[in-house]
BASEKE-760344 format. One record per residue (C-alpha): residue in three letters; x, y, z. Coordinates in Angstrom, 2 decimals. Example, Ala and Ser with C-alpha at 12.3 -4.5 7.8 and 13.67 -1.06 7.14 Angstrom:
BASEKE-760344
<atom 'ALA'; <12.30; -4.50; 7.80>> <atom 'SER'; <13.67; -1.06; 7.14>> 
This chain:
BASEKE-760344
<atom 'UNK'; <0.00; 0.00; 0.00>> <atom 'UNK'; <3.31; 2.51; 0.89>> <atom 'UNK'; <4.85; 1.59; -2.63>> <atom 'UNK'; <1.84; 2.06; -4.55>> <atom 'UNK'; <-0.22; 4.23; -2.96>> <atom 'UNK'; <-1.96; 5.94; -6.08>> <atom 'UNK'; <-3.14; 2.91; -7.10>> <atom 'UNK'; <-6.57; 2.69; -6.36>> <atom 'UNK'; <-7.22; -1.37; -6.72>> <atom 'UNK'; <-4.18; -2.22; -4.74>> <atom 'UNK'; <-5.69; 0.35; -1.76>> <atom 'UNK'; <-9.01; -1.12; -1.89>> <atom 'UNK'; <-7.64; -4.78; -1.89>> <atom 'UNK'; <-4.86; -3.65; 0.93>> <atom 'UNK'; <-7.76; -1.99; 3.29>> <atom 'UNK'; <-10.13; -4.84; 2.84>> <atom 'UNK'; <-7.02; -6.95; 3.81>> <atom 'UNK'; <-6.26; -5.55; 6.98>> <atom 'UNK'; <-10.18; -5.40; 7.81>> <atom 'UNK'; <-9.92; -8.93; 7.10>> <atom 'UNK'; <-6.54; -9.78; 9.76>> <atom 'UNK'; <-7.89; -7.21; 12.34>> <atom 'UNK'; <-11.27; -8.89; 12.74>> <atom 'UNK'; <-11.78; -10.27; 16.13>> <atom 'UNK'; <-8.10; -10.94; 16.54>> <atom 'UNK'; <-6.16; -8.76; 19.06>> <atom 'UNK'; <-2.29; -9.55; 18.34>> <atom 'UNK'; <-3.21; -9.11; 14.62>> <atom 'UNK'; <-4.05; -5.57; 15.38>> <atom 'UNK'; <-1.24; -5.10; 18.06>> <atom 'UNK'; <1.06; -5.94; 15.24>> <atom 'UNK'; <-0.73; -3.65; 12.41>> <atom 'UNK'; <0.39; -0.92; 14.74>> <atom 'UNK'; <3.57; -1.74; 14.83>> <atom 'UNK'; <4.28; -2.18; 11.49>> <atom 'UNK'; <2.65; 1.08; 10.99>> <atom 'UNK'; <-0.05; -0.04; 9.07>> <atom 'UNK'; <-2.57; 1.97; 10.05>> <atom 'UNK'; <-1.44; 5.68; 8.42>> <atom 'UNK'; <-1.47; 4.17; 4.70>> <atom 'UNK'; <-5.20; 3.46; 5.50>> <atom 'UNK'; <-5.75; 6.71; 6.28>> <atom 'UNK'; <-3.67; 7.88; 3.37>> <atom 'UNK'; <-5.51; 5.68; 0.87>> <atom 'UNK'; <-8.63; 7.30; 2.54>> <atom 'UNK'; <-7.68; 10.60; 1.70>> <atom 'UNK'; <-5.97; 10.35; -1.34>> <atom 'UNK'; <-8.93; 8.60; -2.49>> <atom 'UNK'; <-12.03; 10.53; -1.75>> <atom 'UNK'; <-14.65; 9.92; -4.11>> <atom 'UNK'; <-13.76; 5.76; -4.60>> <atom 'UNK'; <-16.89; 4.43; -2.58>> <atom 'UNK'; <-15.17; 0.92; -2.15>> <atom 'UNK'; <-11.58; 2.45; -0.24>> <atom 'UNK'; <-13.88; 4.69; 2.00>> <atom 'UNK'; <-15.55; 1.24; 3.03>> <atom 'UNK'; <-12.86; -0.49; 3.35>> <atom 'UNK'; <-11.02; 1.98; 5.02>> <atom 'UNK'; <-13.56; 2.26; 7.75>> <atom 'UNK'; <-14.13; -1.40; 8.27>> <atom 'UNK'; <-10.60; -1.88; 8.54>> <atom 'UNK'; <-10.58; 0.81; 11.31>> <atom 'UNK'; <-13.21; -0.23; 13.30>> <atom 'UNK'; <-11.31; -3.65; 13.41>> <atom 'UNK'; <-8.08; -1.87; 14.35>> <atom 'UNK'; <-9.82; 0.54; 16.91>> <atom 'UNK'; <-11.18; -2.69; 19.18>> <atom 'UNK'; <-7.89; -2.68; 20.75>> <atom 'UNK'; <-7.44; 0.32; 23.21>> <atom 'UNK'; <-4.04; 1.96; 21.96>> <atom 'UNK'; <-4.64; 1.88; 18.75>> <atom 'UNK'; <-8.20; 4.12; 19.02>> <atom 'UNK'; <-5.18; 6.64; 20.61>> <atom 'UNK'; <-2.82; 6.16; 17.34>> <atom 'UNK'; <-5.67; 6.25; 14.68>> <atom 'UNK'; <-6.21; 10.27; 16.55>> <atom 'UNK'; <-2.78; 10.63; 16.46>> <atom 'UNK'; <-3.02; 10.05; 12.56>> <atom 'UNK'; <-5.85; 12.06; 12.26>> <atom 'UNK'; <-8.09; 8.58; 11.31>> <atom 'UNK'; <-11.06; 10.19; 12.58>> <atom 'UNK'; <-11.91; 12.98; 10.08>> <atom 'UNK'; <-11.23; 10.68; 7.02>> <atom 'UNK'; <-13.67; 8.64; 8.36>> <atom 'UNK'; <-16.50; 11.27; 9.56>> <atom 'UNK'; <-15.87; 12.95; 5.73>> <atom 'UNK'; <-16.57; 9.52; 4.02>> <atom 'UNK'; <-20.23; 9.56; 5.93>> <atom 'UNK'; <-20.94; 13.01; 4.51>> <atom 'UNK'; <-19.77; 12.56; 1.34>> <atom 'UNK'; <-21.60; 9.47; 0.77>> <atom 'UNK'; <-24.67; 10.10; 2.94>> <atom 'UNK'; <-26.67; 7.11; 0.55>> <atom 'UNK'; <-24.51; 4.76; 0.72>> <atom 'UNK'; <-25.58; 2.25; 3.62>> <atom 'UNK'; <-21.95; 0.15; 3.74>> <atom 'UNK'; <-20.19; 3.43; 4.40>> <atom 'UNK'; <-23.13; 4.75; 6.80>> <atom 'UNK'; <-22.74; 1.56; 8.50>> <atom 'UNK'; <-19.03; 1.00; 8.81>> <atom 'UNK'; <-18.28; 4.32; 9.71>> <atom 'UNK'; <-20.94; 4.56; 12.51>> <atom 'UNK'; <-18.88; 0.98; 13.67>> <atom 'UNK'; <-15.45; 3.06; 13.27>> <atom 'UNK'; <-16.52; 5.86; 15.65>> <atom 'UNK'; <-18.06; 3.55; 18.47>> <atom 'UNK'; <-15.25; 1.79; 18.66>> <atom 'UNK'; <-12.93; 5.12; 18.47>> <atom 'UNK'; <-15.31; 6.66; 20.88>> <atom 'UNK'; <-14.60; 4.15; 23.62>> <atom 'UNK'; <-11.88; 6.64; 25.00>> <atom 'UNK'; <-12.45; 10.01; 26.18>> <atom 'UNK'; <-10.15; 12.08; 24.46>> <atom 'UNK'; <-11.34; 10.56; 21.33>> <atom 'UNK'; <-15.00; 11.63; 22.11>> <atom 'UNK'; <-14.18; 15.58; 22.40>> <atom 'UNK'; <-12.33; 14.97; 18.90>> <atom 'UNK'; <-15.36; 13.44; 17.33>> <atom 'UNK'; <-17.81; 16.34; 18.79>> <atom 'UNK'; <-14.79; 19.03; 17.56>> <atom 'UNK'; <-14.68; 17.22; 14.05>> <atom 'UNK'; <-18.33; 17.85; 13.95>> <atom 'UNK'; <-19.26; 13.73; 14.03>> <atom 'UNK'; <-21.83; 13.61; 15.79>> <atom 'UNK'; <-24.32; 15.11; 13.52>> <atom 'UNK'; <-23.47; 12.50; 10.43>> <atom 'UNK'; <-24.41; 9.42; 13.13>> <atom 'UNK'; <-27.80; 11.03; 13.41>> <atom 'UNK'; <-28.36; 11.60; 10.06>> <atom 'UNK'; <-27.30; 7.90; 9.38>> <atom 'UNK'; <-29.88; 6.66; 11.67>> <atom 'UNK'; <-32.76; 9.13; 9.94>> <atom 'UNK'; <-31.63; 8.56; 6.32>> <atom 'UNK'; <-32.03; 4.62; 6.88>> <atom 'UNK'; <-34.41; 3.97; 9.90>> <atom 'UNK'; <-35.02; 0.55; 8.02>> <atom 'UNK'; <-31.40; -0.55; 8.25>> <atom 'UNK'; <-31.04; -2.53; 11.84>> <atom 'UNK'; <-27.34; -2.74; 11.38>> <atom 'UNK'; <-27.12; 1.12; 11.40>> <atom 'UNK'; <-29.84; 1.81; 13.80>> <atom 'UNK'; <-28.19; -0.55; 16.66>> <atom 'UNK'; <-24.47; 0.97; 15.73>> <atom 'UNK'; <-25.83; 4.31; 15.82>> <atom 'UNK'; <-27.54; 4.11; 19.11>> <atom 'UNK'; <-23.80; 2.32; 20.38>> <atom 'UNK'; <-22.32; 5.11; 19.20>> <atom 'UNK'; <-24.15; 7.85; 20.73>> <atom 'UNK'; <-24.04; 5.34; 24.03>> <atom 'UNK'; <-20.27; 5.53; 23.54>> <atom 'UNK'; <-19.90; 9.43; 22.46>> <atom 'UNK'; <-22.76; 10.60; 25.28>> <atom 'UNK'; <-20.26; 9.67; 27.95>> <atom 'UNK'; <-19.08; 13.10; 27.86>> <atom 'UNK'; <-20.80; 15.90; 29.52>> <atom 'UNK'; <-20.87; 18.30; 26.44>> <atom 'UNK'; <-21.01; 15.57; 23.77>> <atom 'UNK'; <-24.77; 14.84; 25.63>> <atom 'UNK'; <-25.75; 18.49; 24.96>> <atom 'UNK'; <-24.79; 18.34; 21.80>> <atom 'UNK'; <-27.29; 15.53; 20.95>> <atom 'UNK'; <-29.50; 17.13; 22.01>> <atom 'UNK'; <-29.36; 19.79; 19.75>> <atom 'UNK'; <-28.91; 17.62; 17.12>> <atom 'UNK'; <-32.13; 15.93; 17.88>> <atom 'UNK'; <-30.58; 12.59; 18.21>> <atom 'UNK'; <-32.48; 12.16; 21.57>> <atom 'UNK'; <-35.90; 11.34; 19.28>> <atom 'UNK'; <-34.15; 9.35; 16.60>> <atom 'UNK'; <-32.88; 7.23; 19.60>> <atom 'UNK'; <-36.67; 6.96; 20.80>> <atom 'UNK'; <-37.49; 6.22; 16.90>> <atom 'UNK'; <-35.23; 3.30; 16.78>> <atom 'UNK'; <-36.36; 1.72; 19.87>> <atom 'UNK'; <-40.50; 2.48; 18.67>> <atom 'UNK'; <-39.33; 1.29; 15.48>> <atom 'UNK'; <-37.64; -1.99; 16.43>> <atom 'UNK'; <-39.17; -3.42; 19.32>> <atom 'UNK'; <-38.21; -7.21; 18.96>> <atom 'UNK'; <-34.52; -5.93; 18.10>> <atom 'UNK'; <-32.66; -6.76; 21.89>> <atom 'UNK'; <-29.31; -5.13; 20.53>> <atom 'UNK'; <-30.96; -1.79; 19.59>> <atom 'UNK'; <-33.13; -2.53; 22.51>> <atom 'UNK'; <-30.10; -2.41; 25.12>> <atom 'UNK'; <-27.92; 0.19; 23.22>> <atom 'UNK'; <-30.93; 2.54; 22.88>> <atom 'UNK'; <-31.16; 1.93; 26.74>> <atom 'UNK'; <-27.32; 2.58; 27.08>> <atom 'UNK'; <-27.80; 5.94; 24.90>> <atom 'UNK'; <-30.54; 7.07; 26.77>> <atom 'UNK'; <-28.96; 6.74; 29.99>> <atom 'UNK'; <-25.73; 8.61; 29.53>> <atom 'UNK'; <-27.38; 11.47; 27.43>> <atom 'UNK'; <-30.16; 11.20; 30.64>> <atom 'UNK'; <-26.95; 12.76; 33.00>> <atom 'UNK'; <-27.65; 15.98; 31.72>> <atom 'UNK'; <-31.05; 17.22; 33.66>> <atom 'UNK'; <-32.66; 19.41; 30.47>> <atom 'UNK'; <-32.04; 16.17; 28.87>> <atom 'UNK'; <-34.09; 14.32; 31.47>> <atom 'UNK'; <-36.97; 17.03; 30.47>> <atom 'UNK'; <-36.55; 16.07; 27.01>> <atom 'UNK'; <-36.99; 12.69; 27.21>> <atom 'UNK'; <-39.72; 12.63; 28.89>> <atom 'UNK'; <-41.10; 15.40; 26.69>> <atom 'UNK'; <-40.63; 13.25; 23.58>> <atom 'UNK'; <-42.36; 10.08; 25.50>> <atom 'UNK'; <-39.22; 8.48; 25.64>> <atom 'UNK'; <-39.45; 6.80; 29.21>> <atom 'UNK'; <-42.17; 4.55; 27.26>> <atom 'UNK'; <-40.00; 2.51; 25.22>> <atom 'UNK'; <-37.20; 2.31; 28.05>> <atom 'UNK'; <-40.28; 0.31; 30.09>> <atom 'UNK'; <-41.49; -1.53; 27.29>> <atom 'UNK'; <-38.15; -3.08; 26.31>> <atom 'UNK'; <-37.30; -3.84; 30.45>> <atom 'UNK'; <-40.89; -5.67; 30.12>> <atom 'UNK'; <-40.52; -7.12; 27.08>> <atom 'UNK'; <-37.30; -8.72; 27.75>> <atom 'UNK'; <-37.18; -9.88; 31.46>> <atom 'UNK'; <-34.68; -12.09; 30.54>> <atom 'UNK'; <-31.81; -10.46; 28.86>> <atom 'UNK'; <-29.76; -8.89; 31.97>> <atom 'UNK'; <-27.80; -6.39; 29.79>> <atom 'UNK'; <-31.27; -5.08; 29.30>> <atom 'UNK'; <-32.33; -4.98; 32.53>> <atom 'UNK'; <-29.41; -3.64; 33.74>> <atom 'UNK'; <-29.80; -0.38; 31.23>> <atom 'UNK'; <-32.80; 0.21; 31.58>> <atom 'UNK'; <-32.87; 0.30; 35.41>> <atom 'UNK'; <-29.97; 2.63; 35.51>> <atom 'UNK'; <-31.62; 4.97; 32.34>> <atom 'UNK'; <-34.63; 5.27; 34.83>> <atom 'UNK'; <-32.35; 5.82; 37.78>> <atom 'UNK'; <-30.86; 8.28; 35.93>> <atom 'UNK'; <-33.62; 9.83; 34.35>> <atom 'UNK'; <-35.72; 9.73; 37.97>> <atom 'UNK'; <-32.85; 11.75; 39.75>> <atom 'UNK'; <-34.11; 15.21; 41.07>> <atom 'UNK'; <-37.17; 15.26; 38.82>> <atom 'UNK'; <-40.01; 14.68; 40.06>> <atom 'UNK'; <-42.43; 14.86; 36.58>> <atom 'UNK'; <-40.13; 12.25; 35.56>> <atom 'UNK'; <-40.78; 10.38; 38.54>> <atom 'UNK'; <-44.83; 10.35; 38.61>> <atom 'UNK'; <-44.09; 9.21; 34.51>> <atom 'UNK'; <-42.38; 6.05; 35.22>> <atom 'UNK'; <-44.49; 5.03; 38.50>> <atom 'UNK'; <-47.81; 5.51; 36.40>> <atom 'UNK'; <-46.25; 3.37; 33.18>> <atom 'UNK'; <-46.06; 0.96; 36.44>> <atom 'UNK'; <-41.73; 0.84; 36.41>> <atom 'UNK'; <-41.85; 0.11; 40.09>> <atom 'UNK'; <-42.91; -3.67; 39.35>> <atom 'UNK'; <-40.34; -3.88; 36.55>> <atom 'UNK'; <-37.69; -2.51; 38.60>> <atom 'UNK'; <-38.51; -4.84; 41.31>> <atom 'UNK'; <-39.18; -7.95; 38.78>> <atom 'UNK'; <-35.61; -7.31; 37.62>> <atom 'UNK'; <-34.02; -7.43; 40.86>> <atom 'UNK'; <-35.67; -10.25; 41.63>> <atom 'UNK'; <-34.42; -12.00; 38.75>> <atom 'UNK'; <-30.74; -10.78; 38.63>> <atom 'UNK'; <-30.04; -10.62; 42.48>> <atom 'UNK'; <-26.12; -10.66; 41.96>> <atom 'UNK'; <-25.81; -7.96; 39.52>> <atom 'UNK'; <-25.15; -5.03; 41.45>> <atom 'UNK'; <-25.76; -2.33; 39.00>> <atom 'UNK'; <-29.26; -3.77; 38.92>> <atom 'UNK'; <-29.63; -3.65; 42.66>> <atom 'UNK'; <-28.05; -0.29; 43.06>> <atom 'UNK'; <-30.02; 1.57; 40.53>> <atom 'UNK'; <-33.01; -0.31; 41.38>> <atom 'UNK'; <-32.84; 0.36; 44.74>> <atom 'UNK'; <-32.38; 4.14; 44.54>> <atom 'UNK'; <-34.68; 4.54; 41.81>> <atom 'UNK'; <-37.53; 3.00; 43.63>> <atom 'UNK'; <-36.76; 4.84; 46.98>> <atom 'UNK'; <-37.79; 7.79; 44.50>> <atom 'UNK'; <-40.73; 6.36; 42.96>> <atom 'UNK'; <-42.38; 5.30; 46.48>> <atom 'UNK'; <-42.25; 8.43; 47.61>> <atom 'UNK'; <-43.84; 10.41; 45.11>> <atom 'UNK'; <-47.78; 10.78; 44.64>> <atom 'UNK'; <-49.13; 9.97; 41.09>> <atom 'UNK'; <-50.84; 13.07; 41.32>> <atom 'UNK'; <-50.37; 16.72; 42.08>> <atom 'UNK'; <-51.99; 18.28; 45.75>> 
Protein backbone atom coordinates (compact mmCIF):
# COMPACT_ATOMS: atom_id res chain seq x y z
CA UNK A 1 0.00 0.00 0.00
CA UNK A 2 3.31 2.51 0.89
CA UNK A 3 4.85 1.59 -2.63
CA UNK A 4 1.84 2.06 -4.55
CA UNK A 5 -0.22 4.23 -2.96
CA UNK A 6 -1.96 5.94 -6.08
CA UNK A 7 -3.14 2.91 -7.10
CA UNK A 8 -6.57 2.69 -6.36
CA UNK A 9 -7.22 -1.37 -6.72
CA UNK A 10 -4.18 -2.22 -4.74
CA UNK A 11 -5.69 0.35 -1.76
CA UNK A 12 -9.01 -1.12 -1.89
CA UNK A 13 -7.64 -4.78 -1.89
CA UNK A 14 -4.86 -3.65 0.93
CA UNK A 15 -7.76 -1.99 3.29
CA UNK A 16 -10.13 -4.84 2.84
CA UNK A 17 -7.02 -6.95 3.81
CA UNK A 18 -6.26 -5.55 6.98
CA UNK A 19 -10.18 -5.40 7.81
CA UNK A 20 -9.92 -8.93 7.10
CA UNK A 21 -6.54 -9.78 9.76
CA UNK A 22 -7.89 -7.21 12.34
CA UNK A 23 -11.27 -8.89 12.74
CA UNK A 24 -11.78 -10.27 16.13
CA UNK A 25 -8.10 -10.94 16.54
CA UNK A 26 -6.16 -8.76 19.06
CA UNK A 27 -2.29 -9.55 18.34
CA UNK A 28 -3.21 -9.11 14.62
CA UNK A 29 -4.05 -5.57 15.38
CA UNK A 30 -1.24 -5.10 18.06
CA UNK A 31 1.06 -5.94 15.24
CA UNK A 32 -0.73 -3.65 12.41
CA UNK A 33 0.39 -0.92 14.74
CA UNK A 34 3.57 -1.74 14.83
CA UNK A 35 4.28 -2.18 11.49
CA UNK A 36 2.65 1.08 10.99
CA UNK A 37 -0.05 -0.04 9.07
CA UNK A 38 -2.57 1.97 10.05
CA UNK A 39 -1.44 5.68 8.42
CA UNK A 40 -1.47 4.17 4.70
CA UNK A 41 -5.20 3.46 5.50
CA UNK A 42 -5.75 6.71 6.28
CA UNK A 43 -3.67 7.88 3.37
CA UNK A 44 -5.51 5.68 0.87
CA UNK A 45 -8.63 7.30 2.54
CA UNK A 46 -7.68 10.60 1.70
CA UNK A 47 -5.97 10.35 -1.34
CA UNK A 48 -8.93 8.60 -2.49
CA UNK A 49 -12.03 10.53 -1.75
CA UNK A 50 -14.65 9.92 -4.11
CA UNK A 51 -13.76 5.76 -4.60
CA UNK A 52 -16.89 4.43 -2.58
CA UNK A 53 -15.17 0.92 -2.15
CA UNK A 54 -11.58 2.45 -0.24
CA UNK A 55 -13.88 4.69 2.00
CA UNK A 56 -15.55 1.24 3.03
CA UNK A 57 -12.86 -0.49 3.35
CA UNK A 58 -11.02 1.98 5.02
CA UNK A 59 -13.56 2.26 7.75
CA UNK A 60 -14.13 -1.40 8.27
CA UNK A 61 -10.60 -1.88 8.54
CA UNK A 62 -10.58 0.81 11.31
CA UNK A 63 -13.21 -0.23 13.30
CA UNK A 64 -11.31 -3.65 13.41
CA UNK A 65 -8.08 -1.87 14.35
CA UNK A 66 -9.82 0.54 16.91
CA UNK A 67 -11.18 -2.69 19.18
CA UNK A 68 -7.89 -2.68 20.75
CA UNK A 69 -7.44 0.32 23.21
CA UNK A 70 -4.04 1.96 21.96
CA UNK A 71 -4.64 1.88 18.75
CA UNK A 72 -8.20 4.12 19.02
CA UNK A 73 -5.18 6.64 20.61
CA UNK A 74 -2.82 6.16 17.34
CA UNK A 75 -5.67 6.25 14.68
CA UNK A 76 -6.21 10.27 16.55
CA UNK A 77 -2.78 10.63 16.46
CA UNK A 78 -3.02 10.05 12.56
CA UNK A 79 -5.85 12.06 12.26
CA UNK A 80 -8.09 8.58 11.31
CA UNK A 81 -11.06 10.19 12.58
CA UNK A 82 -11.91 12.98 10.08
CA UNK A 83 -11.23 10.68 7.02
CA UNK A 84 -13.67 8.64 8.36
CA UNK A 85 -16.50 11.27 9.56
CA UNK A 86 -15.87 12.95 5.73
CA UNK A 87 -16.57 9.52 4.02
CA UNK A 88 -20.23 9.56 5.93
CA UNK A 89 -20.94 13.01 4.51
CA UNK A 90 -19.77 12.56 1.34
CA UNK A 91 -21.60 9.47 0.77
CA UNK A 92 -24.67 10.10 2.94
CA UNK A 93 -26.67 7.11 0.55
CA UNK A 94 -24.51 4.76 0.72
CA UNK A 95 -25.58 2.25 3.62
CA UNK A 96 -21.95 0.15 3.74
CA UNK A 97 -20.19 3.43 4.40
CA UNK A 98 -23.13 4.75 6.80
CA UNK A 99 -22.74 1.56 8.50
CA UNK A 100 -19.03 1.00 8.81
CA UNK A 101 -18.28 4.32 9.71
CA UNK A 102 -20.94 4.56 12.51
CA UNK A 103 -18.88 0.98 13.67
CA UNK A 104 -15.45 3.06 13.27
CA UNK A 105 -16.52 5.86 15.65
CA UNK A 106 -18.06 3.55 18.47
CA UNK A 107 -15.25 1.79 18.66
CA UNK A 108 -12.93 5.12 18.47
CA UNK A 109 -15.31 6.66 20.88
CA UNK A 110 -14.60 4.15 23.62
CA UNK A 111 -11.88 6.64 25.00
CA UNK A 112 -12.45 10.01 26.18
CA UNK A 113 -10.15 12.08 24.46
CA UNK A 114 -11.34 10.56 21.33
CA UNK A 115 -15.00 11.63 22.11
CA UNK A 116 -14.18 15.58 22.40
CA UNK A 117 -12.33 14.97 18.90
CA UNK A 118 -15.36 13.44 17.33
CA UNK A 119 -17.81 16.34 18.79
CA UNK A 120 -14.79 19.03 17.56
CA UNK A 121 -14.68 17.22 14.05
CA UNK A 122 -18.33 17.85 13.95
CA UNK A 123 -19.26 13.73 14.03
CA UNK A 124 -21.83 13.61 15.79
CA UNK A 125 -24.32 15.11 13.52
CA UNK A 126 -23.47 12.50 10.43
CA UNK A 127 -24.41 9.42 13.13
CA UNK A 128 -27.80 11.03 13.41
CA UNK A 129 -28.36 11.60 10.06
CA UNK A 130 -27.30 7.90 9.38
CA UNK A 131 -29.88 6.66 11.67
CA UNK A 132 -32.76 9.13 9.94
CA UNK A 133 -31.63 8.56 6.32
CA UNK A 134 -32.03 4.62 6.88
CA UNK A 135 -34.41 3.97 9.90
CA UNK A 136 -35.02 0.55 8.02
CA UNK A 137 -31.40 -0.55 8.25
CA UNK A 138 -31.04 -2.53 11.84
CA UNK A 139 -27.34 -2.74 11.38
CA UNK A 140 -27.12 1.12 11.40
CA UNK A 141 -29.84 1.81 13.80
CA UNK A 142 -28.19 -0.55 16.66
CA UNK A 143 -24.47 0.97 15.73
CA UNK A 144 -25.83 4.31 15.82
CA UNK A 145 -27.54 4.11 19.11
CA UNK A 146 -23.80 2.32 20.38
CA UNK A 147 -22.32 5.11 19.20
CA UNK A 148 -24.15 7.85 20.73
CA UNK A 149 -24.04 5.34 24.03
CA UNK A 150 -20.27 5.53 23.54
CA UNK A 151 -19.90 9.43 22.46
CA UNK A 152 -22.76 10.60 25.28
CA UNK A 153 -20.26 9.67 27.95
CA UNK A 154 -19.08 13.10 27.86
CA UNK A 155 -20.80 15.90 29.52
CA UNK A 156 -20.87 18.30 26.44
CA UNK A 157 -21.01 15.57 23.77
CA UNK A 158 -24.77 14.84 25.63
CA UNK A 159 -25.75 18.49 24.96
CA UNK A 160 -24.79 18.34 21.80
CA UNK A 161 -27.29 15.53 20.95
CA UNK A 162 -29.50 17.13 22.01
CA UNK A 163 -29.36 19.79 19.75
CA UNK A 164 -28.91 17.62 17.12
CA UNK A 165 -32.13 15.93 17.88
CA UNK A 166 -30.58 12.59 18.21
CA UNK A 167 -32.48 12.16 21.57
CA UNK A 168 -35.90 11.34 19.28
CA UNK A 169 -34.15 9.35 16.60
CA UNK A 170 -32.88 7.23 19.60
CA UNK A 171 -36.67 6.96 20.80
CA UNK A 172 -37.49 6.22 16.90
CA UNK A 173 -35.23 3.30 16.78
CA UNK A 174 -36.36 1.72 19.87
CA UNK A 175 -40.50 2.48 18.67
CA UNK A 176 -39.33 1.29 15.48
CA UNK A 177 -37.64 -1.99 16.43
CA UNK A 178 -39.17 -3.42 19.32
CA UNK A 179 -38.21 -7.21 18.96
CA UNK A 180 -34.52 -5.93 18.10
CA UNK A 181 -32.66 -6.76 21.89
CA UNK A 182 -29.31 -5.13 20.53
CA UNK A 183 -30.96 -1.79 19.59
CA UNK A 184 -33.13 -2.53 22.51
CA UNK A 185 -30.10 -2.41 25.12
CA UNK A 186 -27.92 0.19 23.22
CA UNK A 187 -30.93 2.54 22.88
CA UNK A 188 -31.16 1.93 26.74
CA UNK A 189 -27.32 2.58 27.08
CA UNK A 190 -27.80 5.94 24.90
CA UNK A 191 -30.54 7.07 26.77
CA UNK A 192 -28.96 6.74 29.99
CA UNK A 193 -25.73 8.61 29.53
CA UNK A 194 -27.38 11.47 27.43
CA UNK A 195 -30.16 11.20 30.64
CA UNK A 196 -26.95 12.76 33.00
CA UNK A 197 -27.65 15.98 31.72
CA UNK A 198 -31.05 17.22 33.66
CA UNK A 199 -32.66 19.41 30.47
CA UNK A 200 -32.04 16.17 28.87
CA UNK A 201 -34.09 14.32 31.47
CA UNK A 202 -36.97 17.03 30.47
CA UNK A 203 -36.55 16.07 27.01
CA UNK A 204 -36.99 12.69 27.21
CA UNK A 205 -39.72 12.63 28.89
CA UNK A 206 -41.10 15.40 26.69
CA UNK A 207 -40.63 13.25 23.58
CA UNK A 208 -42.36 10.08 25.50
CA UNK A 209 -39.22 8.48 25.64
CA UNK A 210 -39.45 6.80 29.21
CA UNK A 211 -42.17 4.55 27.26
CA UNK A 212 -40.00 2.51 25.22
CA UNK A 213 -37.20 2.31 28.05
CA UNK A 214 -40.28 0.31 30.09
CA UNK A 215 -41.49 -1.53 27.29
CA UNK A 216 -38.15 -3.08 26.31
CA UNK A 217 -37.30 -3.84 30.45
CA UNK A 218 -40.89 -5.67 30.12
CA UNK A 219 -40.52 -7.12 27.08
CA UNK A 220 -37.30 -8.72 27.75
CA UNK A 221 -37.18 -9.88 31.46
CA UNK A 222 -34.68 -12.09 30.54
CA UNK A 223 -31.81 -10.46 28.86
CA UNK A 224 -29.76 -8.89 31.97
CA UNK A 225 -27.80 -6.39 29.79
CA UNK A 226 -31.27 -5.08 29.30
CA UNK A 227 -32.33 -4.98 32.53
CA UNK A 228 -29.41 -3.64 33.74
CA UNK A 229 -29.80 -0.38 31.23
CA UNK A 230 -32.80 0.21 31.58
CA UNK A 231 -32.87 0.30 35.41
CA UNK A 232 -29.97 2.63 35.51
CA UNK A 233 -31.62 4.97 32.34
CA UNK A 234 -34.63 5.27 34.83
CA UNK A 235 -32.35 5.82 37.78
CA UNK A 236 -30.86 8.28 35.93
CA UNK A 237 -33.62 9.83 34.35
CA UNK A 238 -35.72 9.73 37.97
CA UNK A 239 -32.85 11.75 39.75
CA UNK A 240 -34.11 15.21 41.07
CA UNK A 241 -37.17 15.26 38.82
CA UNK A 242 -40.01 14.68 40.06
CA UNK A 243 -42.43 14.86 36.58
CA UNK A 244 -40.13 12.25 35.56
CA UNK A 245 -40.78 10.38 38.54
CA UNK A 246 -44.83 10.35 38.61
CA UNK A 247 -44.09 9.21 34.51
CA UNK A 248 -42.38 6.05 35.22
CA UNK A 249 -44.49 5.03 38.50
CA UNK A 250 -47.81 5.51 36.40
CA UNK A 251 -46.25 3.37 33.18
CA UNK A 252 -46.06 0.96 36.44
CA UNK A 253 -41.73 0.84 36.41
CA UNK A 254 -41.85 0.11 40.09
CA UNK A 255 -42.91 -3.67 39.35
CA UNK A 256 -40.34 -3.88 36.55
CA UNK A 257 -37.69 -2.51 38.60
CA UNK A 258 -38.51 -4.84 41.31
CA UNK A 259 -39.18 -7.95 38.78
CA UNK A 260 -35.61 -7.31 37.62
CA UNK A 261 -34.02 -7.43 40.86
CA UNK A 262 -35.67 -10.25 41.63
CA UNK A 263 -34.42 -12.00 38.75
CA UNK A 264 -30.74 -10.78 38.63
CA UNK A 265 -30.04 -10.62 42.48
CA UNK A 266 -26.12 -10.66 41.96
CA UNK A 267 -25.81 -7.96 39.52
CA UNK A 268 -25.15 -5.03 41.45
CA UNK A 269 -25.76 -2.33 39.00
CA UNK A 270 -29.26 -3.77 38.92
CA UNK A 271 -29.63 -3.65 42.66
CA UNK A 272 -28.05 -0.29 43.06
CA UNK A 273 -30.02 1.57 40.53
CA UNK A 274 -33.01 -0.31 41.38
CA UNK A 275 -32.84 0.36 44.74
CA UNK A 276 -32.38 4.14 44.54
CA UNK A 277 -34.68 4.54 41.81
CA UNK A 278 -37.53 3.00 43.63
CA UNK A 279 -36.76 4.84 46.98
CA UNK A 280 -37.79 7.79 44.50
CA UNK A 281 -40.73 6.36 42.96
CA UNK A 282 -42.38 5.30 46.48
CA UNK A 283 -42.25 8.43 47.61
CA UNK A 284 -43.84 10.41 45.11
CA UNK A 285 -47.78 10.78 44.64
CA UNK A 286 -49.13 9.97 41.09
CA UNK A 287 -50.84 13.07 41.32
CA UNK A 288 -50.37 16.72 42.08
CA UNK A 289 -51.99 18.28 45.75
Amino acid sequence: MKNFSYYENIQIKGCGALWDIAFSNNENQIEIRNLKGIEPIIKSMNNFLNNQDIQINGCGALWNIAVNDENKIEIRNLKGIEPIIKAMNNFPNNQDIQKEGCWALLNIAVNDENQIEIRNLKGIKPIIKAMNNFPNNQDIQKEGCWALLNIAVNDENQIEIRNLKGIETIIKSMNNFPNNQDIQEKGCGALLNIAINNENQIEIRNLNGIEPIIKSMNNFPNNQDIQEKGCWALNNISFNNKENQREIKRLNGIELIKKAMKNFPFNQDIQEKGKRTLERLEKINLFYF
